[in-house]
C-alpha positions as CSV (number, residue, x, y, z in Angstrom):
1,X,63.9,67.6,94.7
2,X,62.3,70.2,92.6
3,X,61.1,67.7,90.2
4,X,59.3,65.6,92.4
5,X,57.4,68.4,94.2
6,X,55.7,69.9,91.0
7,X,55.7,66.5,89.3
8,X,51.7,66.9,89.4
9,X,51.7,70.3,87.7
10,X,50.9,70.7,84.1
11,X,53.8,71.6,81.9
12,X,53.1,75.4,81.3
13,X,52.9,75.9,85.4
14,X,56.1,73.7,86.5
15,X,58.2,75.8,83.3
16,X,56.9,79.5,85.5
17,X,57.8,77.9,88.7
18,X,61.3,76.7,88.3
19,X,62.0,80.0,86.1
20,X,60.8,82.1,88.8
21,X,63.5,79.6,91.2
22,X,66.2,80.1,89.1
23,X,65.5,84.0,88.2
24,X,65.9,84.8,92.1
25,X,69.8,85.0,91.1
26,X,69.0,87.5,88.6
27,X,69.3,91.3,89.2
28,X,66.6,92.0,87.2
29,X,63.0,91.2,88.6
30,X,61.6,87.6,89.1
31,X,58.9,88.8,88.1
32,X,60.6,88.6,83.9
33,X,61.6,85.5,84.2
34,X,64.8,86.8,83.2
35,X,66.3,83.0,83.4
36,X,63.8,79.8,82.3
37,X,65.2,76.4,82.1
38,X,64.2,72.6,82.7
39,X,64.2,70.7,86.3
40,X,68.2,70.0,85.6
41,X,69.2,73.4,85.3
42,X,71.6,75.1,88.0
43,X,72.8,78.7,88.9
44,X,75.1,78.8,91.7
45,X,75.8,82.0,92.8
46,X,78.4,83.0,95.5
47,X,78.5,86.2,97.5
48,X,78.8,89.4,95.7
49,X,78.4,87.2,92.3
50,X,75.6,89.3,89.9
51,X,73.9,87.7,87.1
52,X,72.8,90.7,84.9
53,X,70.3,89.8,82.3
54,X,68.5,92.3,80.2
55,X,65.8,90.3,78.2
56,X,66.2,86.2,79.1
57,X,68.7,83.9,79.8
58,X,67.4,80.2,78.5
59,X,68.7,77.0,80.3
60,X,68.9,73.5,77.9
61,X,66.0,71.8,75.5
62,X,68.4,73.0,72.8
63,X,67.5,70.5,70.1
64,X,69.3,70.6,66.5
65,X,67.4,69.6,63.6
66,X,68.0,65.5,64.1
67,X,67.6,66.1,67.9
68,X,68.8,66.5,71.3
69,X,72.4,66.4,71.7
70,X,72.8,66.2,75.1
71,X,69.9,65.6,76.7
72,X,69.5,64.6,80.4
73,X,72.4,66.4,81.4
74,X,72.4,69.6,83.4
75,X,72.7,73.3,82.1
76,X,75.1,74.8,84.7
77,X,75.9,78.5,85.8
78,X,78.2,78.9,88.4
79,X,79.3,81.9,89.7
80,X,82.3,82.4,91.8
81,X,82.8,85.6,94.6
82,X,82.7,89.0,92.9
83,X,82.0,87.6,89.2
84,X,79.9,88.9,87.1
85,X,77.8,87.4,83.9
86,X,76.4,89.9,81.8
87,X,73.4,88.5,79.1
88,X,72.9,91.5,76.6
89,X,69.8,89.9,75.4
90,X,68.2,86.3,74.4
91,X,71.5,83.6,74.9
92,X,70.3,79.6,74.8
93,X,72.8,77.3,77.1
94,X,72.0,73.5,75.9
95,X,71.7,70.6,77.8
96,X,75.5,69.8,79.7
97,X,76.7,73.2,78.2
98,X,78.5,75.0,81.7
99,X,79.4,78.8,82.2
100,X,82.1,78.7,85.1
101,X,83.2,82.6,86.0
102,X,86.0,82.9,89.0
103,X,86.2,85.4,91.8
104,X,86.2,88.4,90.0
105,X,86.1,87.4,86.7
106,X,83.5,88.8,84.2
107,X,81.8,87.3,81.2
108,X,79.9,88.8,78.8
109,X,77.5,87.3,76.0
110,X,75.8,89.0,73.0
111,X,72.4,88.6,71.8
112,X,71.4,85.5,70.2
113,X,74.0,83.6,71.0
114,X,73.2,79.7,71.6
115,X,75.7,77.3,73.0
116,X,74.6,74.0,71.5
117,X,75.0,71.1,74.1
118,X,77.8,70.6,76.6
119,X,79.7,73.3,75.5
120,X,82.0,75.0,78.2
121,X,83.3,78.8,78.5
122,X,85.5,79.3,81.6
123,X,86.9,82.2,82.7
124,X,89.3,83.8,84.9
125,X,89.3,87.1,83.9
126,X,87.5,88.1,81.3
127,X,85.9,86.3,78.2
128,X,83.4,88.2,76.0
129,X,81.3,86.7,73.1
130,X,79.5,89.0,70.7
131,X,75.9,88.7,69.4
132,X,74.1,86.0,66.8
133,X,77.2,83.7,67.6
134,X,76.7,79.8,67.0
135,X,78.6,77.7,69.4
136,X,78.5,74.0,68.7
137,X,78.7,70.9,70.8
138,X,81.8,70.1,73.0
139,X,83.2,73.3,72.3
140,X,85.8,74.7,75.0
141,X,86.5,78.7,75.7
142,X,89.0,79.4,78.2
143,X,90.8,82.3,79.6
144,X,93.4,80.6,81.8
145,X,95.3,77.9,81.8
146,X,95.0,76.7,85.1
147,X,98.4,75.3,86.5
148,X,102.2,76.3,86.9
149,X,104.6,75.3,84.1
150,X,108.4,75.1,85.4
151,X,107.7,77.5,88.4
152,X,106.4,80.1,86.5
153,X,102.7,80.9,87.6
154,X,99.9,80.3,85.7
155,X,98.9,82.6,82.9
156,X,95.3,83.9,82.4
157,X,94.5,86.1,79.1
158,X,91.1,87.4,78.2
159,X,89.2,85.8,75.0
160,X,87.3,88.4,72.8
161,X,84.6,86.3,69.8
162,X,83.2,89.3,67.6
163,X,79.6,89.1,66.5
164,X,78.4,86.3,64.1
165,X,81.0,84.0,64.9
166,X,80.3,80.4,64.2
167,X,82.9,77.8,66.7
168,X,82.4,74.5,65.1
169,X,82.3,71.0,67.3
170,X,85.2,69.6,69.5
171,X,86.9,73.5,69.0
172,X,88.8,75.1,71.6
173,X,89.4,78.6,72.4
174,X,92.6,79.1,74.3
175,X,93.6,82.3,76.6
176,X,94.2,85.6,74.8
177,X,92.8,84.9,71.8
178,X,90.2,87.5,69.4
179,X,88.0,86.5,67.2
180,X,87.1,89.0,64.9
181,X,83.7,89.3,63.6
182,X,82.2,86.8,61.1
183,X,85.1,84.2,61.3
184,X,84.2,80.3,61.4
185,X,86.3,78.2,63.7
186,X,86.3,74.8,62.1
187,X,85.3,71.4,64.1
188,X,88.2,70.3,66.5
189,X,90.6,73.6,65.7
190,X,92.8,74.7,68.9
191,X,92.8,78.1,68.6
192,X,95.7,79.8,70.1
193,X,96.5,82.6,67.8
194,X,94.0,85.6,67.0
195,X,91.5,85.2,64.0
196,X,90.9,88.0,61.4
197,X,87.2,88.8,60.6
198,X,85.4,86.6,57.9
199,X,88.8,84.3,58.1
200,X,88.5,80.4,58.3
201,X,90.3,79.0,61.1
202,X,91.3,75.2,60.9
203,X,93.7,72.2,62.7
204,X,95.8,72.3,65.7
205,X,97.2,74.9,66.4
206,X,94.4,76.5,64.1
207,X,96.0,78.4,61.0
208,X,94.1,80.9,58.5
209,X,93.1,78.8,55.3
210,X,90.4,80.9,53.9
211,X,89.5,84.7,54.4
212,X,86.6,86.5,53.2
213,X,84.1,83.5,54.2
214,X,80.3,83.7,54.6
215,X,77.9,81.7,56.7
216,X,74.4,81.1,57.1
């Protein structure tokens, strides 16, 4: 294990070493340290997969203000045949927080983004999340929904989150959905339906109950 063979090596040295390990998946040079995570983190990365990071991609130790939400739990990339994940910048995935692409699919994250712990995006096709974007715990975005429903085959829809876009805890973002820039997904809301910029999103499905909203 990776852990036990730089157990012995002061903090600052064993941080370089395993962002250097996971970094080999980057395009960019390891040499960056385009990706830098803790012992649990994982990249799996399949043939013809790319992982295109243009300043740094950082892998759990995401604590909130009373603390670590999911610690002990792995940070996991996994990249399928022919996928690609694009970070346009500096993007935080917390402790248990998972970004699944399938063969082919693409995903894309802004700038600033952090996924607080183990939140999930999945895609399919194609899922794109803008830049300065808070994602909270347990939150789920999805392209696809995975399984045949009276013979019909399964449907996958790409997911579009503007910039600034805060997803509150427990949310889920369902297939085909935009989010337009500014918009706050309230905790647990099963989003199904587009969402206007600066609009409130709440419930299940989620409805419009505010518009013209602000967050800090």
């Amino acid at each position: 294990m990776l852990s036990e063979r730089f157990a012995g090596i002061t903090r600052p040295v064993r941080k370089a070493l395993v962002g250097l390990w996971l970094s080999r998946h980057a395009t960019r040079s390891v040499f960056w340290l385009p990706v830098v995570g803790n012992f649990r983190s994982r990249i799996i990365r399949k043939p013809g997969a790319r992982l295109e990071i243009s300043r740094r991609l950082y892998l759990g130790d995401a604590a909130t203000h009373v603390g670590f939400v999911a610690r002990g739990m792995s940070p996991i990339v996994e990249l399928q045949r022919d996928s690609t994940l694009v970070i346009e910048g500096g993007v935080r995935l917390g402790d248990g927080g998972k970004i699944l692409v399938g063969p082919g699919a693409r995903v894309t994250v802004g700038d600033d983004t952090h996924f607080d712990g183990d939140s999930s995006v999945i895609a399919a096709v194609n899922v794109s999340i803008g830049t300065g974007c808070a994602i909270a715990w347990e939150v789920l975005i999805m392209d696809t929904d995975f399984h045949r429903v009276d013979g019909r085959p399964a449907s996958d829809a790409a997911v579009q989150i503007g910039n600034r876009v805060w997803v509150g805890v427990g949310a889920k973002i369902l297939k085909g959905v935009t989010v337009g820039d500014g918009a706050v997904i309230a905790a647990g809301a099963i989003v199904t339906r587009d969402v206007p910029a600066g609009a409130l999103a709440a419930g299940n499905p989620a409805k419009v109950i505010r518009e013209g909203i602000t967050w800090d």
